[in-house]
PABADREN-639297 format. One record per residue (C-alpha): x, y, z. Coordinates in steps of 0.1 Angstrom, whole numbers, padded with zeros to 4 digits. Each point is the difference from the previous one (the first is absolute). Example, Ala and Ser with C-alpha at 12.3 -4.5 7.8 and 13.67 -1.06 7.14 Angstrom:
<pts>
+-------+-------+-------+
!    xx !    yy !    zz !
+-------+-------+-------+
!  0123 ! -0045 !  0078 !
!  0014 !  0034 ! -0007 !
+-------+-------+-------+
</pts>
This chain:
<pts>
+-------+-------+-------+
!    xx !    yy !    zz !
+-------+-------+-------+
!  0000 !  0000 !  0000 !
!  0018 !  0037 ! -0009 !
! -0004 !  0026 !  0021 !
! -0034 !  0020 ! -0016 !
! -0017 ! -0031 ! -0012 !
! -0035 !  0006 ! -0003 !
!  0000 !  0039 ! -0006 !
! -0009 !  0017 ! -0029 !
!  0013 !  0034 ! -0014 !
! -0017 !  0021 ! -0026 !
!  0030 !  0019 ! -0015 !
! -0012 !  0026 ! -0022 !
!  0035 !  0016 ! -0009 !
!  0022 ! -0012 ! -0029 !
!  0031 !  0019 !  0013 !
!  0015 !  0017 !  0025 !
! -0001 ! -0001 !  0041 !
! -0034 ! -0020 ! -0004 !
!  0015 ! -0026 ! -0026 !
!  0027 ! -0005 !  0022 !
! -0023 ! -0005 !  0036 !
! -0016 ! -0030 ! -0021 !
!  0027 ! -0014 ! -0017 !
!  0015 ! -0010 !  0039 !
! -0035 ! -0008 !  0009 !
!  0001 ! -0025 ! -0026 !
!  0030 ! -0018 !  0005 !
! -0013 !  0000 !  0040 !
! -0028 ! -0025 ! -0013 !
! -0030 !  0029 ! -0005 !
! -0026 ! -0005 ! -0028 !
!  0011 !  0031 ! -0021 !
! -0024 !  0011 ! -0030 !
!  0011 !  0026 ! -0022 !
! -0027 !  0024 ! -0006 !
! -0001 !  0022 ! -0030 !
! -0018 !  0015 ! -0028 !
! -0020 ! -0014 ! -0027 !
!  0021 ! -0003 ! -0037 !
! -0026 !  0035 ! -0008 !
!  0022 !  0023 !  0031 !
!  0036 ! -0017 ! -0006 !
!  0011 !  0030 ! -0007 !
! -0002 !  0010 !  0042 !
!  0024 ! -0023 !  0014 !
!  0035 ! -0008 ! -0009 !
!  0011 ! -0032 ! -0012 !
!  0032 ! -0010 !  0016 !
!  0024 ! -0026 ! -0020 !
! -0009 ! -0037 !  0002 !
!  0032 ! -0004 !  0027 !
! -0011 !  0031 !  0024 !
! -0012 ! -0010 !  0039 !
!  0008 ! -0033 ! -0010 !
! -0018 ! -0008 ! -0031 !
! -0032 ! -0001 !  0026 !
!  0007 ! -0031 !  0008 !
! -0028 ! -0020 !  0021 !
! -0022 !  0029 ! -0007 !
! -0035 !  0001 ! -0019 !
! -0012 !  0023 ! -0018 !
! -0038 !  0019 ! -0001 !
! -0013 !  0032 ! -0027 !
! -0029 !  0020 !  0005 !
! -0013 !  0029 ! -0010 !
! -0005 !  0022 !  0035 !
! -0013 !  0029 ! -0016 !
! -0034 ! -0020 ! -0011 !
! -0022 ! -0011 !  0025 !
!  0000 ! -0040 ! -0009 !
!  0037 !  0003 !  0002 !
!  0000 !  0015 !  0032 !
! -0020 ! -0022 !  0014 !
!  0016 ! -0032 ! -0011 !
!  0033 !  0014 !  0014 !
! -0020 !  0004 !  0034 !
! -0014 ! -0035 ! -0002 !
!  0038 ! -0010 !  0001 !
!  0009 !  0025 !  0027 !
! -0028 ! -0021 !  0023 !
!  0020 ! -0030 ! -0001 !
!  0035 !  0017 !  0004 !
!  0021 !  0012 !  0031 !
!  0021 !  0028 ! -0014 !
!  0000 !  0023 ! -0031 !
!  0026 !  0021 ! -0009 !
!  0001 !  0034 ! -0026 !
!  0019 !  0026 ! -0010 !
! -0024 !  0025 ! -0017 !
!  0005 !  0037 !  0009 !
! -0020 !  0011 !  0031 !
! -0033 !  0002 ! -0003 !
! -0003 ! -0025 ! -0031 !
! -0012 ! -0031 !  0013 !
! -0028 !  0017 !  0017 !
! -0009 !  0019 ! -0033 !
! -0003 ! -0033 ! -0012 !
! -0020 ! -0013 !  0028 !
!  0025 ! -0024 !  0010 !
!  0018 !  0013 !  0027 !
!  0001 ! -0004 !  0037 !
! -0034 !  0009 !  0009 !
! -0017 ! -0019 ! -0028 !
!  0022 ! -0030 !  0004 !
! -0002 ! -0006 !  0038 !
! -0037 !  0000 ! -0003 !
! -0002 ! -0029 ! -0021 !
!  0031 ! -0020 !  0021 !
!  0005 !  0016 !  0037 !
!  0031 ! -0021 !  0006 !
!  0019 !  0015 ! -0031 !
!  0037 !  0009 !  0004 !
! -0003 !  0033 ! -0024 !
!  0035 !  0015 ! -0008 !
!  0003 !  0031 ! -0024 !
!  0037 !  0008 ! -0013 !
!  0011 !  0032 ! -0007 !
!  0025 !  0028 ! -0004 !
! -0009 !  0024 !  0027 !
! -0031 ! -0018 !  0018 !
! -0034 !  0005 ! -0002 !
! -0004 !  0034 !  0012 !
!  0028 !  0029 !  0009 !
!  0004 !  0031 ! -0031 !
!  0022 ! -0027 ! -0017 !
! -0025 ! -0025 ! -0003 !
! -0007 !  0008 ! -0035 !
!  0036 !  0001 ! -0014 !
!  0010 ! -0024 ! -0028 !
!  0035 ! -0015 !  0008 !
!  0022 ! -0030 !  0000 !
!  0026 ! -0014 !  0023 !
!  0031 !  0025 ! -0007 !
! -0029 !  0026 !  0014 !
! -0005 ! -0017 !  0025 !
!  0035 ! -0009 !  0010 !
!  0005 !  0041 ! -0004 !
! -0027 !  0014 !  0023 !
!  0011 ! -0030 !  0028 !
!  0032 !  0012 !  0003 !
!  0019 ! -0027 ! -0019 !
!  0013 !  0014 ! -0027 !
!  0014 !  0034 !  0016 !
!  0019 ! -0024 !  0030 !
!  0013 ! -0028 ! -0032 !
!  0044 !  0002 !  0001 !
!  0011 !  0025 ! -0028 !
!  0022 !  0032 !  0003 !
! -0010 !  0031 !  0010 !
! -0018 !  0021 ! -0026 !
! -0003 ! -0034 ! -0022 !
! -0037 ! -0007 ! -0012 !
! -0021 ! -0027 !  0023 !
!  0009 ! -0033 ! -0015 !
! -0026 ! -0022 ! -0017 !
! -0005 ! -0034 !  0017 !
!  0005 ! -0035 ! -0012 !
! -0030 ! -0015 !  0009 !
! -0036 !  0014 !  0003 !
!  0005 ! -0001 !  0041 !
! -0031 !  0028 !  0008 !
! -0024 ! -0026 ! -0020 !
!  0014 ! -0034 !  0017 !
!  0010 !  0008 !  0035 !
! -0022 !  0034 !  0008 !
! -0031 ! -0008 ! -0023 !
!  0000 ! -0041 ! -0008 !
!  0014 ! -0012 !  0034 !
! -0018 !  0027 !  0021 !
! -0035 ! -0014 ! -0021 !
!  0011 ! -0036 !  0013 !
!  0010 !  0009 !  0037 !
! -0038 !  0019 !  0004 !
! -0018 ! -0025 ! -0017 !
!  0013 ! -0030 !  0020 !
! -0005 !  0016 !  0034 !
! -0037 !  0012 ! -0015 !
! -0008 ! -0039 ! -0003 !
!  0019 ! -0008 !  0032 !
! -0023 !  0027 !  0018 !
! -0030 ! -0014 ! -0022 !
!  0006 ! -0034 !  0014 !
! -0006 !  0016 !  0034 !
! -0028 !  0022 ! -0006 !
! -0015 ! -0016 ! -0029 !
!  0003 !  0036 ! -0019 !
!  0015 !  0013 ! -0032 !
!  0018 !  0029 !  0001 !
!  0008 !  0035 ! -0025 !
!  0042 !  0005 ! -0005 !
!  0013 !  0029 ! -0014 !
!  0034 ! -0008 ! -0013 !
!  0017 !  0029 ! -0010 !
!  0030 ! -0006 ! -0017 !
!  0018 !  0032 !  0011 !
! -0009 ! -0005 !  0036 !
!  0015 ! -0034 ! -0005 !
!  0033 !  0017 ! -0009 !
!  0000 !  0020 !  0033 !
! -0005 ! -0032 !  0017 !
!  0033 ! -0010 ! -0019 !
!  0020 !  0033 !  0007 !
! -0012 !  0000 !  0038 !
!  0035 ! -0002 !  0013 !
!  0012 !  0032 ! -0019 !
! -0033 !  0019 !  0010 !
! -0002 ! -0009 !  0033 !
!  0036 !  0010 !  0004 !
! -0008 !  0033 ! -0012 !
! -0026 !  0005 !  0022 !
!  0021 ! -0010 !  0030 !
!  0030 !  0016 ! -0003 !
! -0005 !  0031 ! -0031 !
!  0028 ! -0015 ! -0023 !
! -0011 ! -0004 ! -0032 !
!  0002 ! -0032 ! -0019 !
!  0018 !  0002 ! -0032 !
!  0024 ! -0023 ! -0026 !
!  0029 ! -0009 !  0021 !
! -0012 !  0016 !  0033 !
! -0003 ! -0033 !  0024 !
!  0014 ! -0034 !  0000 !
! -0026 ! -0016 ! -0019 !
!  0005 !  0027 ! -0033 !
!  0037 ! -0002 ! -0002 !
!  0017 !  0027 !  0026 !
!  0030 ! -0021 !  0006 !
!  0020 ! -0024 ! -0026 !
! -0010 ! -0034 !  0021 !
! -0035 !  0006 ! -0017 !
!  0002 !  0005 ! -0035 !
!  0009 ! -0019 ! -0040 !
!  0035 ! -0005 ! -0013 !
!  0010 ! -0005 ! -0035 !
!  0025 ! -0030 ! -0001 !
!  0030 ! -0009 ! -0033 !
! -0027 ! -0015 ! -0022 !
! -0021 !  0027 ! -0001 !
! -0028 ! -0017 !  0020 !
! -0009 !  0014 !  0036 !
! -0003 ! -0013 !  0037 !
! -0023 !  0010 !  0028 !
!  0017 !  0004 !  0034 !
! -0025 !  0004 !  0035 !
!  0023 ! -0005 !  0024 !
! -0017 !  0023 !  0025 !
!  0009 ! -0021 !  0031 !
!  0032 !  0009 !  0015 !
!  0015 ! -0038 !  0001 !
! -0009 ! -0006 ! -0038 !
!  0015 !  0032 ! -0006 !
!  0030 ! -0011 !  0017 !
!  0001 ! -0035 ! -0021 !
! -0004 !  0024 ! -0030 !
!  0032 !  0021 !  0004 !
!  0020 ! -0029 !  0010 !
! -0005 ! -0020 ! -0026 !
!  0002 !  0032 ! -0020 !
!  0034 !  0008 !  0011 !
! -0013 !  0032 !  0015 !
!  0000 ! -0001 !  0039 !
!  0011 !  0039 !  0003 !
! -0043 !  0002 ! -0005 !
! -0013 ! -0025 !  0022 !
!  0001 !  0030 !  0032 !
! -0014 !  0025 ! -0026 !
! -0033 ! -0017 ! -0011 !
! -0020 !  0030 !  0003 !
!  0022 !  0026 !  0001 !
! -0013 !  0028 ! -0022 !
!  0034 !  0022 ! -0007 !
!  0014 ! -0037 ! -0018 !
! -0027 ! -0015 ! -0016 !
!  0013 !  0018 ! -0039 !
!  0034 ! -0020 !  0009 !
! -0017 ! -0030 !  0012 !
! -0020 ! -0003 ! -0033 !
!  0026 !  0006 ! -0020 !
!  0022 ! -0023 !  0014 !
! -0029 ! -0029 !  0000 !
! -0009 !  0011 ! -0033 !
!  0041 ! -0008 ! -0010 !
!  0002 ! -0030 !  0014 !
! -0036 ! -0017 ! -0014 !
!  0017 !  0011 ! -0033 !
!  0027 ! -0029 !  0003 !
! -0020 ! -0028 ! -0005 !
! -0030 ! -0017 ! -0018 !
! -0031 ! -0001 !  0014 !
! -0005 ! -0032 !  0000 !
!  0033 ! -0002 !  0020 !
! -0009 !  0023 !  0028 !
! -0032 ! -0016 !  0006 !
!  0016 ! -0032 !  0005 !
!  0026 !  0020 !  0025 !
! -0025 !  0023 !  0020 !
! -0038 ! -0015 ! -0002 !
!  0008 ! -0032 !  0020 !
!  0021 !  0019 !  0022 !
! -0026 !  0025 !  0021 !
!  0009 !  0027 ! -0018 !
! -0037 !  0011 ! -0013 !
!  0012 ! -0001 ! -0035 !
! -0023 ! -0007 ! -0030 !
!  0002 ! -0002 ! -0034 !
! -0021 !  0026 ! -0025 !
! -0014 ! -0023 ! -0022 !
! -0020 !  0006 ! -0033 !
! -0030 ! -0020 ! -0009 !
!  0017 ! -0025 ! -0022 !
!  0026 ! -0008 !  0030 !
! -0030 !  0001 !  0027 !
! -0021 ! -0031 ! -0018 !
!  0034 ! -0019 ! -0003 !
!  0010 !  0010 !  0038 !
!  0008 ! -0032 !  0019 !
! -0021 !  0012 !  0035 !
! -0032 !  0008 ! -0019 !
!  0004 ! -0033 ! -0023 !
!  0009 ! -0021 !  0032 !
! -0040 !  0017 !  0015 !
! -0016 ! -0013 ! -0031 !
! -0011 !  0040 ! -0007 !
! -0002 ! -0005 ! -0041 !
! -0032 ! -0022 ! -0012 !
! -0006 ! -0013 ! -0033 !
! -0031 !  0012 ! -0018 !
! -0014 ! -0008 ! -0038 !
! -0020 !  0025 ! -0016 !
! -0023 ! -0008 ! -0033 !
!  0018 !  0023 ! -0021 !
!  0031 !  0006 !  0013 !
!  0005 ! -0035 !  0010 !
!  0025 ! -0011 !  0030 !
!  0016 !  0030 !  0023 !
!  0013 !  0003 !  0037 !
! -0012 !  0022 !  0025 !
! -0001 !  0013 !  0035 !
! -0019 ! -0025 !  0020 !
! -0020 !  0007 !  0034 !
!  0032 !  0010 !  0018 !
! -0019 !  0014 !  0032 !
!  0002 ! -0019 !  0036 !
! -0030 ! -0027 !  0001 !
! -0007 !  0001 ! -0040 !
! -0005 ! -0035 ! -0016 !
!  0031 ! -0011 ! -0026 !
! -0013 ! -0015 ! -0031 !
!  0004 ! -0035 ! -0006 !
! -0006 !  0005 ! -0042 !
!  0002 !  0034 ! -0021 !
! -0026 !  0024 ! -0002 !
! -0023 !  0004 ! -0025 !
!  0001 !  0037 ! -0011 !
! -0037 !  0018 ! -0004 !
! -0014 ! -0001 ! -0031 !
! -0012 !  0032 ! -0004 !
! -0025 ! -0003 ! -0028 !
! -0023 ! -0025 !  0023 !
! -0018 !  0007 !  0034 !
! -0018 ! -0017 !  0024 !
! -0026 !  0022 ! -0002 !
! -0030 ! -0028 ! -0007 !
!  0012 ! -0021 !  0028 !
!  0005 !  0023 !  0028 !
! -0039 !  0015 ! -0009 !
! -0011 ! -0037 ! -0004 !
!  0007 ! -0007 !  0036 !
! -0013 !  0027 !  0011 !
! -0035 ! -0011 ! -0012 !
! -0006 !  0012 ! -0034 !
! -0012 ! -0022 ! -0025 !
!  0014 ! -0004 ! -0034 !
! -0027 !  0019 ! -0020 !
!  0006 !  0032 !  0024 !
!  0036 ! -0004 ! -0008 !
! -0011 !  0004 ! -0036 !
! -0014 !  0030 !  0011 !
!  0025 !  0014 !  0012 !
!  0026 ! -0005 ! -0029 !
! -0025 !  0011 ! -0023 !
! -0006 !  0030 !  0016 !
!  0037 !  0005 !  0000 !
!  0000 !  0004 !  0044 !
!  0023 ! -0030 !  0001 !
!  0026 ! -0020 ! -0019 !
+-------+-------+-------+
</pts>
């Protein structure tokens, strides 16, 4: 038995903070359906590429039309027999469209109901358009991200405002909304903001600044690269290291085995730290990567190696977890992926079948919800449903 066995989540995002909250979901064991328009109103979602949140795997897939009444009220009829339902319209839309909140919990009073967005659901932002680098800039992030003074805020690598304040914030809510529900037998409202979630992230530097006045900024603290025991070197092949050693005793191991014990008294020393760099930054330059991981990693030293994505899927630690699945798509045919990598998700046993977009399960979630195959009919005819 996996961990959300038994719970079903009406996803009506196909990207973004939303797609993300259901793609773990997913893998967790829910019942994900992927709600979106009929062929007719393509045109208002975007359709990722067959290998994005995982080729959907393990999720179905439901269209309806939820600006016509039929459409809306099939959708509903599927809402009755589910415990959480996630969107990512604009605030306001979903009750336009008489299926938000309000309209929802009427027909299910134990429904999880999570709404993903930028700024939340109310506040003068609400209304914004944005995307994660926004996000990442009115949190904090970018402005406190290591790059020289005067040098532009640096773009990130990965879409972290969406995942970690947006997608995981969406998961955390909506598993201690069922927890709570198991208790009280009630649904509950969340209003995940995905900018709030990047406060939660930057809480350290904010609460700091509240405390004590000092302003957060690129190398200002420990964590952002004030002294040289915290930062990247490049080393001879051009590739680059990560060193962390923030403790003093791996600190220590690190300038020994460095051949630079004149530091080990002068960790955080501010008036050194240029000549500290620079003399770390020398020495990393005498050998291969490869070679100084094989000196320093093992050795408590807090020292990784920056690897790029082709190096990370080949990475011995990650292939020893089993972390890359196999998967077969119907077009694209065989392909690997990132499998359910989180604590207390199932490892598949065979590879995935990626979604095949151009079919739904549309007739056979309605069916068992009692409709009949001439109301179906209907339905399709009327264009409500596909």
């Amino acid at each position: 038995m996996e961990m959300l066995d038994g719970i079903t989540v009406l996803d009506l995002a196909s990207v973004g903070p939303a797609a993300r909250a259901s793609r773990w979901l997913a893998d967790y064991g829910a019942t994900v359906v992927k709600v979106g328009p009929v062929p007719k109103d393509t045109g208002v979602q975007i359709t990722p590429p067959f290998y994005a949140y995982s080729a959907h795997r393990r999720m179905q897939r439901a269209l309806f039309d939820l600006k016509a009444p039929d459409g809306r009220e099939a959708f509903l009829r599927l809402v009755e027999r589910s415990d959480v339902v996630i969107e990512s319209f604009r605030p306001g839309v979903v009750d336009r469209l008489g299926i938000g909140w309000e309209a929802t919990s009427a027909r299910n009073p134990r429904l999880v109901y999570c709404s993903t967005s930028g700024f939340g659901q109310d506040g003068p932002h609400a209304q914004w358009a944005g995307h994660d680098l926004n996000y990442l800039a009115v949190g904090g992030f970018l402005h406190c991200t290591g790059r020289a003074e005067g040098e532009q805020p640096v773009v990130p690598g990965l879409t972290l405002a969406d995942s970690a304040g947006g997608g995981m914030h969406a998961v955390m809510a909506i598993l201690a909304a069922l927890v709570r529900r198991a208790s009280i037998g009630e649904g509950a409202f969340l209003d995940v903001s995905i900018a709030d979630g990047v406060l939660g992230l930057m809480a350290l530097s904010i609460d700091e600044y509240f405390a004590t006045g000092n302003e957060p900024a690129p190398r200002h603290g420990l964590l952002t690269g004030r002294y040289a025991y915290y930062d990247t070197y490049p080393t001879r092949d051009g590739r680059w290291l990560s060193v962390a050693a923030i403790e003093s005793r791996f600190w220590a191991n690190l300038c020994d085995l460095l051949g630079l014990p004149q530091w080990i008294e002068h960790q955080e020393d501010d008036a050194v730290q240029d000549q500290v760099r620079a003399d770390l930054r020398a020495v990393f330059l005498t050998r291969d990567l490869d070679e100084w991981i094989a000196t320093l990693s093992p050795a408590d030293t807090c020292v990784a190696p920056v690897l790029t994505v082709p190096e990370i899927i080949e990475d011995d630690q990650f292939v020893a977890r089993g972390d890359f699945v196999d998967a077969h798509d119907a077009n694209a045919g065989h392909f690997r992926q990132v499998g359910p990598v989180f604590a207390g998700m199932a490892r598949p046993s065979e590879p995935y079948e990626s979604r095949d977009m151009t079919t739904t399960d549309t007739d056979a979630l309605l069916r068992a919800t009692g409709l009949a195959d001439d109301e179906l009919r209907k339905l399709h005819d009327a264009g409500a449903i596909a």
